[in-house]
C-alpha positions as protocol buffer text, in pm:
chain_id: "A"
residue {
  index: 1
  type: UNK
  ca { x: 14206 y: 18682 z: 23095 }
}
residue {
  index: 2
  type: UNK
  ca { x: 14539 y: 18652 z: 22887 }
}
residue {
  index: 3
  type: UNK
  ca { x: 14856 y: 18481 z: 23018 }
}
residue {
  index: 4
  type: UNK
  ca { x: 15051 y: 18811 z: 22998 }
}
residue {
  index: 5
  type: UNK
  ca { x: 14815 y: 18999 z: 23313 }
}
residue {
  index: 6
  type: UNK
  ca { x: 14879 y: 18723 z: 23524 }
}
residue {
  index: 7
  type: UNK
  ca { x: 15176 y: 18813 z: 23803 }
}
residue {
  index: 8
  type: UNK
  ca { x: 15298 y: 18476 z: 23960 }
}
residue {
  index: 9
  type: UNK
  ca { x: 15331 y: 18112 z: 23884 }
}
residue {
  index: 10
  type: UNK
  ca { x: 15052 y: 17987 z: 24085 }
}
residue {
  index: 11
  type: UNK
  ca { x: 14788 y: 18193 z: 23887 }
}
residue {
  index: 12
  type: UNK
  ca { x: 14919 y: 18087 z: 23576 }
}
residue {
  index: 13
  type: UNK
  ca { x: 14888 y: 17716 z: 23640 }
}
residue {
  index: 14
  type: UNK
  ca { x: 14567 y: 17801 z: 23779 }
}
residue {
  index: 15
  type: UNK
  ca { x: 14417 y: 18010 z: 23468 }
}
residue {
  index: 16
  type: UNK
  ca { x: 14595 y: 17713 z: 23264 }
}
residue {
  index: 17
  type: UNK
  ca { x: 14425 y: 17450 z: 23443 }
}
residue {
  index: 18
  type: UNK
  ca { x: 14093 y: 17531 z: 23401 }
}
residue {
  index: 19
  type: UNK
  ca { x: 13849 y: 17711 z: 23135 }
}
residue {
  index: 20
  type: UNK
  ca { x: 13745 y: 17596 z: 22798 }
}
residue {
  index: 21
  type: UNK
  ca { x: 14092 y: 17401 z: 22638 }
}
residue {
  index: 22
  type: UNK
  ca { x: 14202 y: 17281 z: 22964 }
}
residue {
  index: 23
  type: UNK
  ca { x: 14122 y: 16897 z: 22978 }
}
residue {
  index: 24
  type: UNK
  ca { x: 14264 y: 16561 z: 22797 }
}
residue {
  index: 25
  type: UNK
  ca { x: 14247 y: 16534 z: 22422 }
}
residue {
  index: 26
  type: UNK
  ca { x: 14185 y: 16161 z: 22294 }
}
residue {
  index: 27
  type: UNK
  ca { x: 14461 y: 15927 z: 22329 }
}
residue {
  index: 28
  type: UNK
  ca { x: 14466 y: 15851 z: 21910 }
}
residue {
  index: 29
  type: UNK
  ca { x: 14575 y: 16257 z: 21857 }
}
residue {
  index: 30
  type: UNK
  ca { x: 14944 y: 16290 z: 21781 }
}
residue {
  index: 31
  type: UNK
  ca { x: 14944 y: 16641 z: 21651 }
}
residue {
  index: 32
  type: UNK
  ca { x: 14694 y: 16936 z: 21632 }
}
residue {
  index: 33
  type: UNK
  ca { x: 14791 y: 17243 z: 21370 }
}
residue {
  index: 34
  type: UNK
  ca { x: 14677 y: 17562 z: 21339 }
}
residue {
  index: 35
  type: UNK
  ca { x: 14660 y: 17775 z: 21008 }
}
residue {
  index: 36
  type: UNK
  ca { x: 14547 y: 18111 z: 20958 }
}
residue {
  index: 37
  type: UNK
  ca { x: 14604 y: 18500 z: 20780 }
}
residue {
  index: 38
  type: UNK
  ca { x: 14774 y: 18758 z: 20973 }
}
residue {
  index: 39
  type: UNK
  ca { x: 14631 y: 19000 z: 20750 }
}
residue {
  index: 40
  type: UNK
  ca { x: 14350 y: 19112 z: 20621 }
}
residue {
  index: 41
  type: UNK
  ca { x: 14051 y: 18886 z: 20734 }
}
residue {
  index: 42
  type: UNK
  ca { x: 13803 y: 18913 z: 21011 }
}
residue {
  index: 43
  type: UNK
  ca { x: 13729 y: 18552 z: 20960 }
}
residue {
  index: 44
  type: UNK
  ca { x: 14073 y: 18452 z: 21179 }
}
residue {
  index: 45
  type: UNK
  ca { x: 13949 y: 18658 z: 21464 }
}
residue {
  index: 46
  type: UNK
  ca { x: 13850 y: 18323 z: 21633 }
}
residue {
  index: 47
  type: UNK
  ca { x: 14151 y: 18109 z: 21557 }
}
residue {
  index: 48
  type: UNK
  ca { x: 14395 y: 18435 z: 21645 }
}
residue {
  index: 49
  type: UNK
  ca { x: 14171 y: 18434 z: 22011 }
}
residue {
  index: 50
  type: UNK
  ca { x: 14240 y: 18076 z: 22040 }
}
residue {
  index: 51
  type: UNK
  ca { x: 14598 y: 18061 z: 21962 }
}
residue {
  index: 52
  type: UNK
  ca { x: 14605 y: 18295 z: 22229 }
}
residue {
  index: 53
  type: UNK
  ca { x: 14340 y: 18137 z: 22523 }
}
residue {
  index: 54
  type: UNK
  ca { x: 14265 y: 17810 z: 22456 }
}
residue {
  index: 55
  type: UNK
  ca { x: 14578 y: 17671 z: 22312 }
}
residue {
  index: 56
  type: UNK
  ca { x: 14828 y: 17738 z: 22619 }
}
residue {
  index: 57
  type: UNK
  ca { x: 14532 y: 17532 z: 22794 }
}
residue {
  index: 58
  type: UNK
  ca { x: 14567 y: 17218 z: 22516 }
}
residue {
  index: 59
  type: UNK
  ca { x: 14975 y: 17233 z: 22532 }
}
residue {
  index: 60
  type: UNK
  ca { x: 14960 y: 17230 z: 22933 }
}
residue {
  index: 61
  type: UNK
  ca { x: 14732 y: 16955 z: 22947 }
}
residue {
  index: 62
  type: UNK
  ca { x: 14846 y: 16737 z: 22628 }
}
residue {
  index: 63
  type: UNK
  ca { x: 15225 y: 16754 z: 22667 }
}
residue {
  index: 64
  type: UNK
  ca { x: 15292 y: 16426 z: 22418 }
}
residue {
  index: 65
  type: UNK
  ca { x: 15072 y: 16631 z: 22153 }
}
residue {
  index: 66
  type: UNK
  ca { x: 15284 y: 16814 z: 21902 }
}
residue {
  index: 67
  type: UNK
  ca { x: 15109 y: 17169 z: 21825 }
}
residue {
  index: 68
  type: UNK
  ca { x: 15246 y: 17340 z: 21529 }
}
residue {
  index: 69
  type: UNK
  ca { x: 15096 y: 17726 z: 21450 }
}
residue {
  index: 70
  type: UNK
  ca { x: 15178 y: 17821 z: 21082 }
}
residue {
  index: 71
  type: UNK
  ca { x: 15069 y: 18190 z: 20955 }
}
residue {
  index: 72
  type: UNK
  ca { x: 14975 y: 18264 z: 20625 }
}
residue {
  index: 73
  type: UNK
  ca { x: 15078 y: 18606 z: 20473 }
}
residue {
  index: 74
  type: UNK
  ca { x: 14804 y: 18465 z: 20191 }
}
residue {
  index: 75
  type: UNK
  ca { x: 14476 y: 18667 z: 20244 }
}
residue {
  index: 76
  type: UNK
  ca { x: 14280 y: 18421 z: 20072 }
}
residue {
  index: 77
  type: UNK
  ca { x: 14368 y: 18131 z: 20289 }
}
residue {
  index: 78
  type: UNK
  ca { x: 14077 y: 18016 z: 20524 }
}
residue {
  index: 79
  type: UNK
  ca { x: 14178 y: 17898 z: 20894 }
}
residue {
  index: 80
  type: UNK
  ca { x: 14185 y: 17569 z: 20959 }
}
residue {
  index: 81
  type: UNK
  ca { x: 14281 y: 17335 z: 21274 }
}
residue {
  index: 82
  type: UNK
  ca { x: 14419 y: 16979 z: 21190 }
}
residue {
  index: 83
  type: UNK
  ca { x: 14394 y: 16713 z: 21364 }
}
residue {
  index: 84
  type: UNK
  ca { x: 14656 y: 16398 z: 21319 }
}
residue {
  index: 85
  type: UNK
  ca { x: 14528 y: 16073 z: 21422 }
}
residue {
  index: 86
  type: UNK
  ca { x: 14892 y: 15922 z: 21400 }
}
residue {
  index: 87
  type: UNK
  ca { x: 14861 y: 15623 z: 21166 }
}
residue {
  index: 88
  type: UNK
  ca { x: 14483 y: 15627 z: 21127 }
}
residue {
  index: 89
  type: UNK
  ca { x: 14462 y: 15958 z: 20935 }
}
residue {
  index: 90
  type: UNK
  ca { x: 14410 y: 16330 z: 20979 }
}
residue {
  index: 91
  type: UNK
  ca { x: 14063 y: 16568 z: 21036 }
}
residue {
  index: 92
  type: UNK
  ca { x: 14082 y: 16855 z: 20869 }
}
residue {
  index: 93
  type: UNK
  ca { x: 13850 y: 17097 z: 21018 }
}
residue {
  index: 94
  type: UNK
  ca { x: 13751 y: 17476 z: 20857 }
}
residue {
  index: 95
  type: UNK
  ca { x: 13691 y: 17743 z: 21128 }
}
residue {
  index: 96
  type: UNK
  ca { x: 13631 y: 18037 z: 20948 }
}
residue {
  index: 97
  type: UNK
  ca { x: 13459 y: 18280 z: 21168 }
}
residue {
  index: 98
  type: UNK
  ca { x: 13390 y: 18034 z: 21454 }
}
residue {
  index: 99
  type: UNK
  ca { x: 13408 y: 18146 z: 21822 }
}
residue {
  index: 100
  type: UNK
  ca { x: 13733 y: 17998 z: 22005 }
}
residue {
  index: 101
  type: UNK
  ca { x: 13510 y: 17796 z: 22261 }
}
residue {
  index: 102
  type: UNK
  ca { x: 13333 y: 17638 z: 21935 }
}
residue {
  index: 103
  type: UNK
  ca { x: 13674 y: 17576 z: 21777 }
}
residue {
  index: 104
  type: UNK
  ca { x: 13743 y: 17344 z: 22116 }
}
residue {
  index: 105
  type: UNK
  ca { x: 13464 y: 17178 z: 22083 }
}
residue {
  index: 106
  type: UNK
  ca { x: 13527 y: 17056 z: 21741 }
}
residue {
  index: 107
  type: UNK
  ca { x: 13901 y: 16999 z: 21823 }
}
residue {
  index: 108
  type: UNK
  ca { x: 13767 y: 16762 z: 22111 }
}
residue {
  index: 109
  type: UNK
  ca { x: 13516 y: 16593 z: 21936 }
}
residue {
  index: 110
  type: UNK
  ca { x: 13729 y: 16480 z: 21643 }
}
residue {
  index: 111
  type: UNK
  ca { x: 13743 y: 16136 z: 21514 }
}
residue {
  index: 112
  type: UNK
  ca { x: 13938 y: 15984 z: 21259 }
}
């Protein structure tokens, strides 16, 4: 269900509260981007469906994690979600045709 069909403030904390995105992301993570093609490939079709569900969920429940969404007019660039460790380094991690729930997963499980 997309933020945008929901009518009041109580359902949107609600639908951002729970469902795959909404929990705690590891202390160490200072900064998760997101980079992906607005044209052209099918392969962002999981990272354009989590920028849109299970992102809002990961801002609302990590609010000292900087998120940062760049777009790529580049067709050949593959989507990618990195995560910053602060001082102890950076995952970089390629989603290219991944499911948004799968993309999560990896986003949660990330070490440095």
């Amino acid at each position: 269900m997309s933020l945008r069909s929901l009518k009041s403030a109580r359902e949107i904390v609600a639908h951002l509260n729970t469902g795959v995105g909404a929990q705690k992301l590891s202390p160490e993570v200072s900064k998760i981007a997101l980079t992906y093609t607005i044209k052209g490939k099918t392969e962002c079709a999981g990272a354009k469906h989590f920028l849109q569900e299970n992102l809002p969920r990961m801002q609302y429940n990590n609010p000292n994690v900087e998120f940062v969404v760049q777009k790529s007019v580049d067709s050949i660039a593959k989507p990618t979600v990195t995560v910053h460790f602060g001082n102890r380094g950076t995952k970089v991690i390629d989603i290219p045709s991944t499911h948004s729930d799968k993309i999560c997963q990896q986003v949660f499980e990330a070490k440095p």
